[in-house]
N, CA, C and O atoms as CSV, one atom per row, in Angstrom:
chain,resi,resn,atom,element,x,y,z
A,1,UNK,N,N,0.858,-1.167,0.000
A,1,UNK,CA,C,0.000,0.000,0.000
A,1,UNK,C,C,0.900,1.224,0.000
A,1,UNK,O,O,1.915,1.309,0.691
A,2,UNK,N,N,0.503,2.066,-0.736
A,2,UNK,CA,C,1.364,3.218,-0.927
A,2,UNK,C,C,0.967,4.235,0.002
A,2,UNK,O,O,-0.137,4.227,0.547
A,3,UNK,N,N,1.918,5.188,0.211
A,3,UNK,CA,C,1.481,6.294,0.771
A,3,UNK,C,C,0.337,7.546,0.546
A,3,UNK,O,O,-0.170,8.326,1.352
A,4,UNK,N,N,0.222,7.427,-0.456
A,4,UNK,CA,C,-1.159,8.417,-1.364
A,4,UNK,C,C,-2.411,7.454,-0.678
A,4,UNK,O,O,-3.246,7.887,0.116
A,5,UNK,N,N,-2.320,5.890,-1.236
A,5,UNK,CA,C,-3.870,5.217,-0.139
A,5,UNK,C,C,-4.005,5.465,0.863
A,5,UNK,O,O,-5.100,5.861,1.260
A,6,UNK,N,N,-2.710,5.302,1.859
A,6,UNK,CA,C,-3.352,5.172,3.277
A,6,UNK,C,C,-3.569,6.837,3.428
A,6,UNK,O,O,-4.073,7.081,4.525
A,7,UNK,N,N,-3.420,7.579,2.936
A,7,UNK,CA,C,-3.779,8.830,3.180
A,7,UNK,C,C,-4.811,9.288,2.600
A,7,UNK,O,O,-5.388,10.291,3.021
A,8,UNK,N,N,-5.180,8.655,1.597
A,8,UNK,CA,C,-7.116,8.898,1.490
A,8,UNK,C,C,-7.632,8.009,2.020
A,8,UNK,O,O,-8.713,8.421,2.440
A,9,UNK,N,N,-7.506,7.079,2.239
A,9,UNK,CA,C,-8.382,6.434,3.492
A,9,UNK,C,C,-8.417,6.613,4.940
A,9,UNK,O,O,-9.196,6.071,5.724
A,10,UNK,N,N,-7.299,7.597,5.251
A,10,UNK,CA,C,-7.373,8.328,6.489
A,10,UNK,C,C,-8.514,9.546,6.599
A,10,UNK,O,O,-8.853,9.910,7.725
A,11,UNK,N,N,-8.986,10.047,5.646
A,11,UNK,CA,C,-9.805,10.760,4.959
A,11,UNK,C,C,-11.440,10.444,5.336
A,11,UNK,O,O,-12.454,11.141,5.381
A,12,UNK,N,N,-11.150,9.090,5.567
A,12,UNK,CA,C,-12.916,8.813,5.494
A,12,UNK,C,C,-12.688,8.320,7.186
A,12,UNK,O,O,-11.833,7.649,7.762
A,13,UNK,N,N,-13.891,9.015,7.599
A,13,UNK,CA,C,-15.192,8.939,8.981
A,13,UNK,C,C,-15.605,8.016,8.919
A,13,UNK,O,O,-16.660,7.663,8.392
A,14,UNK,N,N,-14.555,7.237,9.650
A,14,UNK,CA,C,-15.192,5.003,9.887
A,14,UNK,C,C,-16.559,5.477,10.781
A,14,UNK,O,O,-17.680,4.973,10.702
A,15,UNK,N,N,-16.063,6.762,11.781
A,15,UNK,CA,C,-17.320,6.392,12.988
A,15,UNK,C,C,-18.296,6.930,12.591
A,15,UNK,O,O,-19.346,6.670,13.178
A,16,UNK,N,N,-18.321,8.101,11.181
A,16,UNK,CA,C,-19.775,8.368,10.942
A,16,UNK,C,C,-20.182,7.163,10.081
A,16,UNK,O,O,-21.379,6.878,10.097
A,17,UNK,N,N,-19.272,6.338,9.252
A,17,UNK,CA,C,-19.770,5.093,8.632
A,17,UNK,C,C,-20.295,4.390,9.368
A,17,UNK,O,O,-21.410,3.883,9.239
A,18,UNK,N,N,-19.485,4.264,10.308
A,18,UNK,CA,C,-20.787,3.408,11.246
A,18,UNK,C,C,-21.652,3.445,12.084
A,18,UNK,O,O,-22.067,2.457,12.691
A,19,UNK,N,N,-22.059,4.652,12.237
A,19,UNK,CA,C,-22.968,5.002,12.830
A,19,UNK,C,C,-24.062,5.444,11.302
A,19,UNK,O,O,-25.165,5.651,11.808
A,20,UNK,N,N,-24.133,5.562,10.434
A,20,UNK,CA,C,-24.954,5.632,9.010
A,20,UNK,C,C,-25.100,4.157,9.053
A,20,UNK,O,O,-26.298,3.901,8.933
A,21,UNK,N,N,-24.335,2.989,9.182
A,21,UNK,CA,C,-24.919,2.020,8.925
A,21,UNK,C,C,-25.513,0.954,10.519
A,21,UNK,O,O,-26.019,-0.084,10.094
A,22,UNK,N,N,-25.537,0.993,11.710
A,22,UNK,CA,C,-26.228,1.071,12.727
A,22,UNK,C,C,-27.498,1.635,12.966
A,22,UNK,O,O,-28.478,1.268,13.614
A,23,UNK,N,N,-27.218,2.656,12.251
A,23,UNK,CA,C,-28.726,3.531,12.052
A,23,UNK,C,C,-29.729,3.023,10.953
A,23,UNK,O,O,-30.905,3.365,10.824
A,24,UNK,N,N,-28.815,1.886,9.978
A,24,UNK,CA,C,-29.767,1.593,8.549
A,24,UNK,C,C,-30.272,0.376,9.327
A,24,UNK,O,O,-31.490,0.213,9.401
A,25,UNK,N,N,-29.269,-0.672,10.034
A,25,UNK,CA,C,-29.657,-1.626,10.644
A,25,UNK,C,C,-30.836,-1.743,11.786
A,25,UNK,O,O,-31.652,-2.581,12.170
A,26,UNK,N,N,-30.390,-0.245,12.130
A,26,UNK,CA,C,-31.920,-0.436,13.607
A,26,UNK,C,C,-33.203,-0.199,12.895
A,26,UNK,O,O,-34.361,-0.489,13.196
A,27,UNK,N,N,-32.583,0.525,11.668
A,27,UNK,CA,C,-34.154,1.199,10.943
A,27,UNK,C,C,-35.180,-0.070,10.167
A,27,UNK,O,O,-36.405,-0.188,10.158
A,28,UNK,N,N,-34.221,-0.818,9.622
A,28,UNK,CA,C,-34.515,-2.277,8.921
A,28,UNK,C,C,-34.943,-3.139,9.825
A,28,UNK,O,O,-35.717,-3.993,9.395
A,29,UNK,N,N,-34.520,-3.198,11.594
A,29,UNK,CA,C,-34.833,-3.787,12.485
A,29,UNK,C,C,-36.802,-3.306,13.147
A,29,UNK,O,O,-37.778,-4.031,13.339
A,30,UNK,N,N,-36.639,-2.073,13.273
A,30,UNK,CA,C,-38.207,-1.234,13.338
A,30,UNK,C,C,-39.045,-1.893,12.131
A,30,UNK,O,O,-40.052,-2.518,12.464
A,31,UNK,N,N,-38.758,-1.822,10.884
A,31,UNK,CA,C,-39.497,-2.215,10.076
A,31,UNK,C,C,-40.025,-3.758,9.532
A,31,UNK,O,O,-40.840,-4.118,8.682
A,32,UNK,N,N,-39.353,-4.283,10.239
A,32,UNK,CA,C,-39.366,-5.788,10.013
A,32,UNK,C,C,-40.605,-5.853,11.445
A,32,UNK,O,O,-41.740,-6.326,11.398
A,33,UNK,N,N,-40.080,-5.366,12.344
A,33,UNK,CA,C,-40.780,-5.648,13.937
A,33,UNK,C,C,-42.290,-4.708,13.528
A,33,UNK,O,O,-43.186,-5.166,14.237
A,34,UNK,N,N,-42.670,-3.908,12.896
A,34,UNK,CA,C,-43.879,-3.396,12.431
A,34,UNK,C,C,-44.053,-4.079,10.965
A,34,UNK,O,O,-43.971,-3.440,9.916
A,35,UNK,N,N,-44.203,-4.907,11.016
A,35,UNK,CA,C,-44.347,-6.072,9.515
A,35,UNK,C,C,-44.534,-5.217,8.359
A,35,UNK,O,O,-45.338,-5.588,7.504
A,36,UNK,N,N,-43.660,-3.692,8.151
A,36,UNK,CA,C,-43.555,-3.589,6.848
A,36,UNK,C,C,-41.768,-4.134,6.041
A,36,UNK,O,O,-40.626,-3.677,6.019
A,37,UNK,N,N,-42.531,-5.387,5.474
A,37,UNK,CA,C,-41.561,-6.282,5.071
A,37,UNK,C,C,-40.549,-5.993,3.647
A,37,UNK,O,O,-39.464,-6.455,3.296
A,38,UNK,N,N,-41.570,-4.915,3.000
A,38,UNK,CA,C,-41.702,-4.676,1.855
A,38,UNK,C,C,-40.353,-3.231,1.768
A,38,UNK,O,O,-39.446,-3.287,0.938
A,39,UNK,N,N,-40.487,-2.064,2.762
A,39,UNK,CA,C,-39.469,-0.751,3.076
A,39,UNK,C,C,-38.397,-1.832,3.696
A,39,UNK,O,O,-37.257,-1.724,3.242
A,40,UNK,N,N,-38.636,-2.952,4.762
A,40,UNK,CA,C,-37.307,-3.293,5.109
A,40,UNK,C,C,-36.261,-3.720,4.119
A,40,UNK,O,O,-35.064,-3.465,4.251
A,41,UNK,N,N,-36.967,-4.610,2.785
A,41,UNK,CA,C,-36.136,-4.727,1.795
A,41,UNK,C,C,-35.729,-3.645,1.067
A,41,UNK,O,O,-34.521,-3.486,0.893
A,42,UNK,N,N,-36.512,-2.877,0.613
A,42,UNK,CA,C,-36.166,-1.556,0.039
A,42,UNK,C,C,-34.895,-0.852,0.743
A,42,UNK,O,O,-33.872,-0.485,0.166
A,43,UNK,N,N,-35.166,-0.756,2.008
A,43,UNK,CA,C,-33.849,-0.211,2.792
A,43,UNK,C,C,-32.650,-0.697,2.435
A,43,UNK,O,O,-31.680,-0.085,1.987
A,44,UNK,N,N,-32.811,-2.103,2.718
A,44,UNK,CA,C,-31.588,-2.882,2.756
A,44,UNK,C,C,-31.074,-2.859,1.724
A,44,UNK,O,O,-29.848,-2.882,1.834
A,45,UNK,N,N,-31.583,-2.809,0.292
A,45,UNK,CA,C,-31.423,-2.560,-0.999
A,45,UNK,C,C,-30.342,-2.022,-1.294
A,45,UNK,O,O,-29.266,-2.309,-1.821
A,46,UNK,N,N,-31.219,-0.590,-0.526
A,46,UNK,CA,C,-30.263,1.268,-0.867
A,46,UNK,C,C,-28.735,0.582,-0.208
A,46,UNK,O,O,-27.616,0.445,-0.702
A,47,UNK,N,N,-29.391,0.205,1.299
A,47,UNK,CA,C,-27.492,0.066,1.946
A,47,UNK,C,C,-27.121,-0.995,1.149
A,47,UNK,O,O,-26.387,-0.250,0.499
A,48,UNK,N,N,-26.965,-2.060,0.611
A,48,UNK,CA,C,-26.265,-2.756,0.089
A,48,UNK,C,C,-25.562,-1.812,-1.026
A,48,UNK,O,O,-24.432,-1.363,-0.837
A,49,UNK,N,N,-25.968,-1.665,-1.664
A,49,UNK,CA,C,-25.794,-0.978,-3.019
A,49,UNK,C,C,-25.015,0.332,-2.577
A,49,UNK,O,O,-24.082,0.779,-3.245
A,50,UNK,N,N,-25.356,0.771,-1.691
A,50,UNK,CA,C,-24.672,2.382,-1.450
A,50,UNK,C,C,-22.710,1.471,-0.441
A,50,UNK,O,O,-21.511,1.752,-0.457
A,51,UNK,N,N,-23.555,0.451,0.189
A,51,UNK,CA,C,-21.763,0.138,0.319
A,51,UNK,C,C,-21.358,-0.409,-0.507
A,51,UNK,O,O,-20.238,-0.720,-0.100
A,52,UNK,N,N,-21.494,-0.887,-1.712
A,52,UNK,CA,C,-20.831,-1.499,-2.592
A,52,UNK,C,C,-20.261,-0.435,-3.441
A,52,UNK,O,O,-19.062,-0.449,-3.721
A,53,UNK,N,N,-21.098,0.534,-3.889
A,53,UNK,CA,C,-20.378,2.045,-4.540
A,53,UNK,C,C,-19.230,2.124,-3.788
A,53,UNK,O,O,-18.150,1.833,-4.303
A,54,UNK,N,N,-19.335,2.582,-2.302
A,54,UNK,CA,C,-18.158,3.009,-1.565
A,54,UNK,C,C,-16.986,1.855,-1.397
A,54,UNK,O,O,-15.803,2.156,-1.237
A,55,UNK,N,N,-17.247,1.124,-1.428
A,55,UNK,CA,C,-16.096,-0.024,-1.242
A,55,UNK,C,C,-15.228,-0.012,-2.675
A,55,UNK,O,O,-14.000,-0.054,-2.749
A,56,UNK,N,N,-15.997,0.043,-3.591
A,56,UNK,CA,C,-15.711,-0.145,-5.269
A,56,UNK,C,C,-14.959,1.400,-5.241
A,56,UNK,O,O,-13.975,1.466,-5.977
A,57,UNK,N,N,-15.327,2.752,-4.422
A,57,UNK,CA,C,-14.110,3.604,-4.645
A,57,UNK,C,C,-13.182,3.798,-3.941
A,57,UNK,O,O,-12.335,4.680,-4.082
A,58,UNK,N,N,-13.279,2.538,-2.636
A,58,UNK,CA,C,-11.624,2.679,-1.797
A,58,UNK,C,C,-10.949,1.735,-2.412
A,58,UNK,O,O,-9.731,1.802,-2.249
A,59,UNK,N,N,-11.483,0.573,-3.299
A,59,UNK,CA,C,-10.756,-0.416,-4.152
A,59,UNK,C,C,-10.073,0.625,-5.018
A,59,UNK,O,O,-8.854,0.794,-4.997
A,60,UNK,N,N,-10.942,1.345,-5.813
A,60,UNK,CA,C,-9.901,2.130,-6.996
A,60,UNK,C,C,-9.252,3.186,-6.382
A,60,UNK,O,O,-8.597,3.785,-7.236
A,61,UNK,N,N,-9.112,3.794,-5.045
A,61,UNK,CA,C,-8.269,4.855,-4.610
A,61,UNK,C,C,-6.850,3.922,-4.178
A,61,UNK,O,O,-5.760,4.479,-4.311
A,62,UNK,N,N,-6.908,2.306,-3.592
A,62,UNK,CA,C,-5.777,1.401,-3.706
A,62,UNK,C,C,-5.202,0.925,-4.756
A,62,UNK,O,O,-4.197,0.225,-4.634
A,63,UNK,N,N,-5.906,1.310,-6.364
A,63,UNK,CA,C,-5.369,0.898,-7.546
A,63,UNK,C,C,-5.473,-0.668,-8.139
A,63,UNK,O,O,-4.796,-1.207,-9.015
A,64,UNK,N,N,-6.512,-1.164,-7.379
A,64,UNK,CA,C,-7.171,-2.183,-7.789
A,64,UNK,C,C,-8.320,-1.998,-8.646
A,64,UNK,O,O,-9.433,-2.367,-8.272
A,65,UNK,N,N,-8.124,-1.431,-9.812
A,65,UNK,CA,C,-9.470,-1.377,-10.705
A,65,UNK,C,C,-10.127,-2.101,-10.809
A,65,UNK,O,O,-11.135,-2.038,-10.104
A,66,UNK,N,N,-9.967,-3.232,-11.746
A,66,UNK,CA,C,-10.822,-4.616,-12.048
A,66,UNK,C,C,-11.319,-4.816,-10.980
A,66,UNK,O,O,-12.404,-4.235,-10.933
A,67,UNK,N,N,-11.084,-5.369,-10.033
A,67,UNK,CA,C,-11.980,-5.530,-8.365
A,67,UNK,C,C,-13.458,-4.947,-8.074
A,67,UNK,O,O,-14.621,-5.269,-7.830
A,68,UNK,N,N,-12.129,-3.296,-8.378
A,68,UNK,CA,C,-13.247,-2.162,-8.386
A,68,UNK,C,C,-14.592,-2.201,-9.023
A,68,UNK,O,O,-15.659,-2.501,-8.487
A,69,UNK,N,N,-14.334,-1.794,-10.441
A,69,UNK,CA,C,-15.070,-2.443,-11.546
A,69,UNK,C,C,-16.157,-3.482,-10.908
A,69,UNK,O,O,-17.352,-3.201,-11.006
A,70,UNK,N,N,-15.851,-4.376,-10.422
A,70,UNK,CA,C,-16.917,-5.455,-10.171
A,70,UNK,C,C,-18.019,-5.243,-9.016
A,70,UNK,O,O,-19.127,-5.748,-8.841
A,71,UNK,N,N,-17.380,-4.434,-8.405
A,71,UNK,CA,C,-18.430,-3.881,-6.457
A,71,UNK,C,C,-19.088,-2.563,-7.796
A,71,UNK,O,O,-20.234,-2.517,-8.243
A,72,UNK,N,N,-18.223,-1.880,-8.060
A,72,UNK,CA,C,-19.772,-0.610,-8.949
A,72,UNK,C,C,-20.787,-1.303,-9.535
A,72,UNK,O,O,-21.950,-1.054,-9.219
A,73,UNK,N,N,-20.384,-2.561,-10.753
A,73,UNK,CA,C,-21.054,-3.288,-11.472
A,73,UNK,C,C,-22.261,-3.911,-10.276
A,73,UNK,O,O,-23.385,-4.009,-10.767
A,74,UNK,N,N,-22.154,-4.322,-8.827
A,74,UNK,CA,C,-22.842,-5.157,-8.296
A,74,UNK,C,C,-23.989,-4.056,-7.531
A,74,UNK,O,O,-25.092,-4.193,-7.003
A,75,UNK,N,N,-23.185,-3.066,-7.761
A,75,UNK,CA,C,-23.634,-1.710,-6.800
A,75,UNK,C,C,-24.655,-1.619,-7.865
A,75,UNK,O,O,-25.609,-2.186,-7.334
A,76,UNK,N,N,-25.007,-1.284,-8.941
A,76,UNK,CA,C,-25.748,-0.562,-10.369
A,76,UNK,C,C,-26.456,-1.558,-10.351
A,76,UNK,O,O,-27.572,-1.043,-10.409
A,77,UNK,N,N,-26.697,-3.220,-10.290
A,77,UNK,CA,C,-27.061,-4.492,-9.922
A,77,UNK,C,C,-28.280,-4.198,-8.862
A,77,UNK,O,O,-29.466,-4.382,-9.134
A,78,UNK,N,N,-27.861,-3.786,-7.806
A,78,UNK,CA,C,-28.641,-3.839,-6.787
A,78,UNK,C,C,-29.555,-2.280,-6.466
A,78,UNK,O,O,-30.624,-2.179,-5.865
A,79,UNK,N,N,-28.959,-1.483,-6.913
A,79,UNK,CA,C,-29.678,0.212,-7.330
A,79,UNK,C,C,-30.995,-0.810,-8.758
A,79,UNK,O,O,-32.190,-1.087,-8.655
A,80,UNK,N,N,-30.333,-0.980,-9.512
A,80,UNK,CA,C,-31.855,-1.568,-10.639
A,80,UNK,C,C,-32.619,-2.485,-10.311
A,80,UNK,O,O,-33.574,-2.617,-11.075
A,81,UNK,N,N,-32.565,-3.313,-9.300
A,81,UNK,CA,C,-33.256,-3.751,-9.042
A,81,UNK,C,C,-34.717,-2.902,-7.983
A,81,UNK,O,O,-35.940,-2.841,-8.108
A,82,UNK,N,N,-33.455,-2.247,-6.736
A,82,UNK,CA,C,-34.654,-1.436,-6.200
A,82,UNK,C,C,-35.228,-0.463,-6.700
A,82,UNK,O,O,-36.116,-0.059,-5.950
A,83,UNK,N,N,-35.107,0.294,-7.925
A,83,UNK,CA,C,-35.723,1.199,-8.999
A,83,UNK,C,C,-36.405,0.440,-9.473
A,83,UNK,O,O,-37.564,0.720,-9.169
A,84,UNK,N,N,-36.328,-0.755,-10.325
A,84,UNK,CA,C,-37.790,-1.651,-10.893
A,84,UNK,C,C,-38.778,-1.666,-10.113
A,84,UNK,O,O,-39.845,-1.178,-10.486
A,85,UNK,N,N,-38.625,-2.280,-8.743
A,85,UNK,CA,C,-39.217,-3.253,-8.057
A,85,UNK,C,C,-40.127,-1.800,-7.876
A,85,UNK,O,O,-41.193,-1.686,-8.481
A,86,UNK,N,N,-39.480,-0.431,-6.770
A,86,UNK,CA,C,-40.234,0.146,-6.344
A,86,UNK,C,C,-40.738,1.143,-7.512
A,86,UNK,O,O,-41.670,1.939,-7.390
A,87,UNK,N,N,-40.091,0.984,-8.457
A,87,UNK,CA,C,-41.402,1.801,-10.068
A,87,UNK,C,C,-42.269,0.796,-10.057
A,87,UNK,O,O,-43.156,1.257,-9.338
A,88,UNK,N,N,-42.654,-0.410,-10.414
A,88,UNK,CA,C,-43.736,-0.964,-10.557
A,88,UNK,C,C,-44.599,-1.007,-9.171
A,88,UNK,O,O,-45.794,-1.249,-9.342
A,89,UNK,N,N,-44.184,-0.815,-7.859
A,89,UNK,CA,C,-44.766,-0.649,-7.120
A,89,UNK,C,C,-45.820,0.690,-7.315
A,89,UNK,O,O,-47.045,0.595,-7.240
A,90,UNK,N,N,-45.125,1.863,-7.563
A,90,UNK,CA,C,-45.752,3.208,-7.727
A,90,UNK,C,C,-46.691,2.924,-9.225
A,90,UNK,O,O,-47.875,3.203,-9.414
A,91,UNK,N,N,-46.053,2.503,-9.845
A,91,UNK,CA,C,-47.011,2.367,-11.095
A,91,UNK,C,C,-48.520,2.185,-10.787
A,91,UNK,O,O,-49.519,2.897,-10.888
A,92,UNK,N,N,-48.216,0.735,-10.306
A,92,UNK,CA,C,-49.644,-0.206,-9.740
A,92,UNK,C,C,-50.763,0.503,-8.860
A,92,UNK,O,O,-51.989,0.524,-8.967
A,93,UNK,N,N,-49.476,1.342,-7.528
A,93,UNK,CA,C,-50.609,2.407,-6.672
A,93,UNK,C,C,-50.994,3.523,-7.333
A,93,UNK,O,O,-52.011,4.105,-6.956
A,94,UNK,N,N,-50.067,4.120,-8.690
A,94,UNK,CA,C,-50.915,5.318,-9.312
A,94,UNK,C,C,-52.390,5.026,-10.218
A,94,UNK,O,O,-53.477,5.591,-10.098
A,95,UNK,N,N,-51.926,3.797,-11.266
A,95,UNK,CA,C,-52.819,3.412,-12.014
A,95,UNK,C,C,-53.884,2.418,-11.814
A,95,UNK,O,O,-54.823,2.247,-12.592
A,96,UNK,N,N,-53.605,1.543,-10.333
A,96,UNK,CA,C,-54.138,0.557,-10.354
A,96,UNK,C,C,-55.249,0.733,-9.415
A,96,UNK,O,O,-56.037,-0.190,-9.211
């Protein structure tokens, strides 16, 4: 690891990261425990997908592209899916 990585990754707020994702987990935890089953996946969706973006740009700030490449690809994966799922949801409640 070179000196330029560990110095942008000194850069990033582990404790607001984890406290953004503690906060997605308790929120997914509320929503499961009030049986909306349907926002808990949706949630979990966004965070999957939103850490896979971020992981896919501390891979390419270490100069592992290809890697990289593959967490955005899984990230854009899991963003289209929760854009389908919840457009046909809205579709159905506008038109249906």
């Amino acid at each position: 690891m070179s000196a330029s990585s560990s110095a942008s990754e000194s850069n990033l707020n582990w404790t607001a990261i984890a406290a953004l994702y503690a906060g997605l987990v308790f929120g997914i935890g509320v929503m499961l425990l009030a049986g909306q089953y349907r926002n808990a996946t949706w949630l979990g969706l966004l965070g999957l997908a939103g850490g896979c973006t971020a992981y896919g740009r501390v891979l390419a700030r270490r100069g592992r592209a290809q890697t990289a490449k593959w967490w955005r690809w899984a990230s854009g994966v899991l963003y289209a899916a929760f854009f389908l799922w919840a457009g046909t949801v809205f579709l159905r409640a506008l038109f249906g």
